[in-house]
Structures are given as C-alpha cells and as structure tokens.
N, C-alpha and C positions, 0 to 999 in steps of 0.2 A: 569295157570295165575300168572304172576307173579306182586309184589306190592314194592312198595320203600314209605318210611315212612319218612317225614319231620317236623320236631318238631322245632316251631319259639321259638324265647327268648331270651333278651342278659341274662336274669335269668339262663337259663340254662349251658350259657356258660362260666359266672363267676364261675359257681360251688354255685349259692347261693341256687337251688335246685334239687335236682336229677328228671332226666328224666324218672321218672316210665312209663308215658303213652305211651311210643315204647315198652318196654319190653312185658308189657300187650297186644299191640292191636298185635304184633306178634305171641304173644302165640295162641291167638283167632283165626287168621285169618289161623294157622299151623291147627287148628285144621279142618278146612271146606276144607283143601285143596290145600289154598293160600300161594305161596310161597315170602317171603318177601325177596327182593337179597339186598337190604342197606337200613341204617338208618343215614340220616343224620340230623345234628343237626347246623340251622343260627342263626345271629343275624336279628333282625328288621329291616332288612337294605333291599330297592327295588333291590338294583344290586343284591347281593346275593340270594334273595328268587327265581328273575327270573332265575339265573344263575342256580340254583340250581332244578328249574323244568325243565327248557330244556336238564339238563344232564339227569334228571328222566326219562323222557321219553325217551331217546333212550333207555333205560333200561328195562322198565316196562309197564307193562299194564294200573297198576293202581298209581297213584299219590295220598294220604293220606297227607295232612296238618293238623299237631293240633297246636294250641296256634295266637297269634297276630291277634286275632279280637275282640277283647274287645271295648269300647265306644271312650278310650282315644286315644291322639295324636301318642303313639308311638306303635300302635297297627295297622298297614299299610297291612296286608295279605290281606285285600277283596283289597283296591284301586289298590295294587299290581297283584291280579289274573285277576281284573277288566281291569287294560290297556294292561297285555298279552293276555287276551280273546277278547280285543277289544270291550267292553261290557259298558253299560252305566247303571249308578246306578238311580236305580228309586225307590218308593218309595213303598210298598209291605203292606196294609191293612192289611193281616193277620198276618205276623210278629207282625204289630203295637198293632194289641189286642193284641197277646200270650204277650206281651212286658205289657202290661196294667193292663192285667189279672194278672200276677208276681208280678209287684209293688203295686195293690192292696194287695193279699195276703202278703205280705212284710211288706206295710204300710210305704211306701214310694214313694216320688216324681216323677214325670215324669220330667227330664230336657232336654236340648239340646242335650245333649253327647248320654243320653239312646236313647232319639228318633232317632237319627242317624243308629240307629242298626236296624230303620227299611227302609232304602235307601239299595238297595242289586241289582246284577249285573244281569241285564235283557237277558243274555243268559246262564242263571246256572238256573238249578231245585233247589227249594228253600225247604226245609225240617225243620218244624216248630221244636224248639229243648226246651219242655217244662218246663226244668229246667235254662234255663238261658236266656239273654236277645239276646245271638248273635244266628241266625239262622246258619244250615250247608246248606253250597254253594255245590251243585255239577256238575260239568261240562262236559259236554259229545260229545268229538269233534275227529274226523279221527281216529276214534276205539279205541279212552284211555280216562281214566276218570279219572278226577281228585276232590276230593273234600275235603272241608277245614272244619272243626269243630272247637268247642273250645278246649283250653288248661286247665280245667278244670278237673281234672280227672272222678268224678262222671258224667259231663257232657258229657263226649266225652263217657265213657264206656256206657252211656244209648245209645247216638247215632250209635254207632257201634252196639251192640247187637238189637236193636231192629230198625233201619233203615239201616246204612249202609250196613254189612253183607246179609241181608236178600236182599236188592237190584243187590250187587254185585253176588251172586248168581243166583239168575235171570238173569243178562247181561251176567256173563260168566259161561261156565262149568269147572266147578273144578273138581279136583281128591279124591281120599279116603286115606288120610295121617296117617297111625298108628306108634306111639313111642309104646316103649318098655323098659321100666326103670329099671337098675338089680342093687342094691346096695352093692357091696362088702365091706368088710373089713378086715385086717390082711393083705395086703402086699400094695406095695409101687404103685404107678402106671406104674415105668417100669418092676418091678419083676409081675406084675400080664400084664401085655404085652407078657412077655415072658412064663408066666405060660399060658397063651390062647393061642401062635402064630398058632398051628396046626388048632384049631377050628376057626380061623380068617380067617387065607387062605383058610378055605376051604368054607366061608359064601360065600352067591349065589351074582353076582354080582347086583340085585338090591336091597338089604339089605346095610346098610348102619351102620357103627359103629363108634360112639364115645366115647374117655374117657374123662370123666368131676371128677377129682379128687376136693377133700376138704379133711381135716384133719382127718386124720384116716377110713376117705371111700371114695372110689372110685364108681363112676356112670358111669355104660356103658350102653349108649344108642340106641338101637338099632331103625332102622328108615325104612321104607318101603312104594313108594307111586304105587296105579294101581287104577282098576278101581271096582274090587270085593274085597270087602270087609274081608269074610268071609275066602277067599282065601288068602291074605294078615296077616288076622291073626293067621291061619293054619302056615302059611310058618315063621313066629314073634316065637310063642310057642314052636314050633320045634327045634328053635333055641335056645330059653333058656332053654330046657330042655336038648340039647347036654353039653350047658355050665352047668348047675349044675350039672351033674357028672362029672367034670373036679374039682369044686369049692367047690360042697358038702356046707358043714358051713358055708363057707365063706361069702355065699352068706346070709344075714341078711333079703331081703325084695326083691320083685319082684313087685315093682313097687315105682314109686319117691315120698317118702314120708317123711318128717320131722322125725329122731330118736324119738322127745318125744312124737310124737304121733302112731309110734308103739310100744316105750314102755306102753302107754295107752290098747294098743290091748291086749296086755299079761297081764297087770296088773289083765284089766277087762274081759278075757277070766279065768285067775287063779283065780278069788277072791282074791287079794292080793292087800295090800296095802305099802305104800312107805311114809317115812319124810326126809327130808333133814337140816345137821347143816353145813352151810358153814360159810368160814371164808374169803378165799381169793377171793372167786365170788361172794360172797355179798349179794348174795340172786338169782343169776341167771340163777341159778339150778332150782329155785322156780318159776320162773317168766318162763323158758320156759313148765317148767311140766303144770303149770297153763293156758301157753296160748291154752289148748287144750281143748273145749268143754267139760263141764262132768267130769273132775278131781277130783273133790268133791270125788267122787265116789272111788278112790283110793290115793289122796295126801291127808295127814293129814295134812302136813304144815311145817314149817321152824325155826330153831333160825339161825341165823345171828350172831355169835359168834365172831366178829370183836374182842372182846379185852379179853386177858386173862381172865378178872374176869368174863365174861362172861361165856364162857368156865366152869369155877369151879362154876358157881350158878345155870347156868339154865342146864349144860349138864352135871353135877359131875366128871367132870375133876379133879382128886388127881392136885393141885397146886406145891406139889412135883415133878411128874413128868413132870411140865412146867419148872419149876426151873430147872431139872437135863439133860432136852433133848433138850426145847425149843422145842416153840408154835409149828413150823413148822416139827413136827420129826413123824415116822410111830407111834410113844409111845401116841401123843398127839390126831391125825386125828384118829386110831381106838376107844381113848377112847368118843372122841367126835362122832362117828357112835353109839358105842354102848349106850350112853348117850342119843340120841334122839330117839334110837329105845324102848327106855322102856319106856323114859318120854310120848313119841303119841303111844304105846303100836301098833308097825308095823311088816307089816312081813319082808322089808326090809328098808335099811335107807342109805344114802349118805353123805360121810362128805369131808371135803375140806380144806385145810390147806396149804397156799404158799406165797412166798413175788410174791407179781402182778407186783412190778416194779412203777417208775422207779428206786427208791432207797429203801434203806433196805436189800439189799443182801452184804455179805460176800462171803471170799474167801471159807466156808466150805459151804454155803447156797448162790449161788450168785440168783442175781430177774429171773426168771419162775422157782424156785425150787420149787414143787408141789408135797404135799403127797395125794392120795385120796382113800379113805376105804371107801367099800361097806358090810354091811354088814348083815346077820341073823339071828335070832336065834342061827344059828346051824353053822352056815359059816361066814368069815373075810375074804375077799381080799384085800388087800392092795398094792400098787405099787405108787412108784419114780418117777418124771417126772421132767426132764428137759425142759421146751417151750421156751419161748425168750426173748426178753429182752423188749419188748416192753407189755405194763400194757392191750390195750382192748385184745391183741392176747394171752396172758397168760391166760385172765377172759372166752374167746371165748373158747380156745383150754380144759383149764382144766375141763367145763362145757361138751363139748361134749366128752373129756376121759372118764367123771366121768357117763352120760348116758349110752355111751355104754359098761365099767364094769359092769353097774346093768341088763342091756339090755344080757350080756353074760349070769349070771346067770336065768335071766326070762327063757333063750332058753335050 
C-alpha cells in the first residue's frame, strides 16, 4: 500500500519552520509496512492543494494532509477538500463538546473562529482529535483514502498512532518491512563501496542497500519487505554477518543509533566514567554526552575553558606553555585533558581546543584548526584536524571526532 504525504503552510515554505511532521509520520508508517513514494510540501493556496491531490492519487493509495485547518482565514484545507469531495459542511455536536470540553480545561472563550471547527464536511468520517480544536477529516472514496489532520506536531503524532495507523491497517493489508542499520567508521564512502563491492553483488535481489554517510561514519542500510517475518530477518542477519568479516572493527554499532548514546553503553557496561574541558565546542561535547538518559551515572561534567585564564585556574594549564605554543597547540589541549581528569577524578576525559571560525585563524593556524586529546590515566591520544571554514560545521565535526577517539578507546 502505498502513501504520499502533503504538508500545507506558506510557514513551511518560507523556511520559517522545518517540516519535522513528514519525516516522522514516514518513519511510522515504514515501520507497519507502508510505503510512502512522495512528500510534498504547498502553500494555502485552493489551486495548489487540489492540484496537488489529484496528482496524489494517481500515485497512491493513501492521501495524508497535515497542517491548514486551524480556526483562521488562511487556514482553507477542510473548504478545499470539501468542494473536491463535493461535500457540504455541516455542523457535528460531538466536535462541538470535545471543542468545549478543551476551552473549559484551558479557561478560555468559546468564539466564532473556534466554533467553526465544529462545521466539517458531511461525506468524511469524522475522528474526534482530543488535543486540539480541529477534528481529523477522513475520506474514503473509489478505493483511496484520503485524510487531513492538524499540523500540530503532538497533535497529528497522537492522531496517527492511535487513529490513523490503526484504521489504515484494517482497510489495507500491509507488508512486514525490516531495516537493518550497520554503522561503519574509518573509510570514506567510496573507499568502503569498493572495500564491500563483492558482498554487494552478491546480496539477494530483494535486499535492498543503502549508503547514508555523515562525518566520519558511514550508515548502511539494509532493507527487506515479504510477508514472514521471521524469515525476512533470518535472510537481514545473514547478511550482516557476511559483512563483518569483511569489516571486522570497522564496524562500531549494528544498529542506528546516536555515537553518544553508545558511548553510554560502554561507559555503563565498564563502570567507567568520562569529564570533558572544551574550548572550541563550548560545551557541546557536554550537552550531547548529557542529552542521554542516565549520564549522571558516568559524565562528571565540564569546564568550558573559552579563555586562557581559564585554562590555567580551573584546568592548571602552565600559562607558559600558552605563551610558548598557543591556546590552540597539542602542548595546550593534552594539558587541558589531563587537567580535568584529576580535577572530576575520571577514568577518561575529552579536551578540545580550535579556532571555530569565522575569523581568528593564521596562515600557521587557519579557522577549523582542531587539536583534540583524549585521555587516561595511563593513555593520551591526541590528533590535528583540519575541518572547514565555516564556525557550526567546525563545532559539529570536532564534537563527533572528539566521541568517537574516546569511543575507540572504550572498544
């Protein structure tokens, strides 16, 4: 069964906010089976939204609208789906409470605009949508269905997960869709192209492979759709375990997960704990080790070493050796590693030292010039990095070097 996904908004198409809610309801709908072949993205505008569902439909099965049904004037998706269905807006009692019931709990007014959310288009099933004022429309006419939600994120994700989905499965039979996510690291994405091509040609032809590279790893994703499950992930396994003996090491993670939340796994499988002193990521390093449930448990914490004196008060950087190498030298970044690893008494520690850019670089130092030392008790690695010239891609890039050096040692 296949789905096409239409997202209203001239918000969206100014660029004033990102379109999370396609990303999300494809990932969802991948998982039960459903195969989403486009996502397009209009303005509020009637030619276009029509124009843009009778292209849908030659296409698809299914027709998904999120956004342009709010109270106000420029919010046209229901009158628009209303005169393509041919369907007359009437005025729906139950809407009207769940609408009543919300502005009560709110402690707010009933006016003309909200009331209006309860007139809805008398040939759509109407599905009460408890967190907000607009109900989801769904329309079910010469074997496609099309149905419009809000552009709310919380709202549409409750409506999909516990109405939509569960509906759509009932009308149609789906398939049994398994990913398979292998995170490499250490070669480029055509050098690790060419280090797989045998095991490539030789995957069965309803396996399916993609490379999804990022900055120092590579994601190959393996994809497989039938109808036994069990069988499907038999013939998935099989395959990654051809590929790790080709990969061995390389291979960091078998399955798609965030770096700092498998460096969490080793942390908290070794008892060991980790502090970080950056200078050029600002605290980056810190904020993604933290964004992971349960960190407590192995991050002690961070200094933020932005300016020399820094450096020499809280991390005991010899101020001499700033003076003689400069903030930015292998001489400054491991004393700054070794500095935080005594001061939070760790088993390993992170430090970080570069100009971010845009300015502040030299012809012997030009901006993504990055030192970053990892380090133990017993062990210092330290390595050079040139990134680019641009300040978030330098903060991004040195941040995830600086994981997976400490991520090498954990393995």
């Amino acid at each position: 069964m296949q789905v096409e996904i239409i997202t209203i908004g001239d918000e969206i198409l100014i660029g004033q906010i990102v379109d999370t809610n396609a990303a999300w309801m494809s990932a969802e709908l991948n998982k039960v089976g459903f195969e989403v072949v486009q996502i397009t993205s209009v303005h509020d505008d009637e030619k276009q939204i029509t124009e843009s569902l009778q292209q849908a439909l030659t296409r698809a099965d299914v027709v998904l609208f999120t956004g342009g049904i709010g109270p106000t004037n420029d919010d046209i998706t229901k009158l628009t789906l209303s005169k393509y269905f041919q369907a007359n807006l009437v005025f729906d009692e139950a809407v009207f409470a769940n609408i009543e019931n919300l502005l009560h709990h709110r402690r707010r007014a009933m006016n003309e605009l909200t009331r209006s959310q309860a007139m809805v288009p008398d040939k759509a099933t109407i599905i009460q949508n408890p967190l907000g004022t607009a109900p989801i429309t769904w329309f079910d006419e010469n074997d496609k269905v099309v149905v419009s939600m809000p552009g709310v994120p919380y709202e549409m994700k409750r409506a999909m997960t516990e109405e939509i989905i569960p509906k759509l499965q009932k009308r149609f039979q789906s398939q049994t869709v398994i990913h398979k996510s292998i995170l490499v690291t250490g070669y480029p994405e055509s050098a690790l192209a060419l280090k797989i091509a045998d095991w490539e040609k030789m995957l069965p032809d309803r396996i399916r492979l993609a490379y999804l590279p990022q900055y120092n790893i590579v994601r190959l994703r393996l994809s497989v759709v039938g109808t036994d499950k069990s069988l499907l992930e038999k013939a998935i396994n099989h395959q990654v375990d051809l590929l790790e003996e080709i990969l061995g090491k390389a291979i960091i993670a078998k399955e798609d997960i965030p770096i700092e939340q498998l460096i969490a796994q080793y942390l908290i499988l070794k008892n060991k704990t980790v502090a970080t002193a950056e200078s050029c990521t600002g605290g980056h390093i810190a904020h993604l080790i933290t964004s992971v449930p349960g960190s407590s448990a192995y991050y002690k914490g961070t200094v933020v070493a932005y300016s020399n004196d820094v450096k020499v008060k809280l991390l005991q950087v010899d101020g001499e050796i700033i003076r003689k190498h400069g903030a930015v030298s292998q001489e400054v970044v491991e004393e700054m590693a070794k500095g935080v690893l005594r001061s939070m008494n760790t088993d390993y520690a992170i430090a970080t030292s570069g100009i971010a850019g845009p300015d502040g670089g030299s012809i012997d130092k030009p901006v993504g010039t990055t030192w970053i030392s990892v380090v133990t008790k017993d062990t210092c690695v330290t390595k050079k990095f040139h990134f680019s010239y641009d300040r978030k891609l330098n903060i991004e890039r040195a941040t995830q070097t600086a994981l997976l050096m400490l991520l090498k040692l954990l393995r």
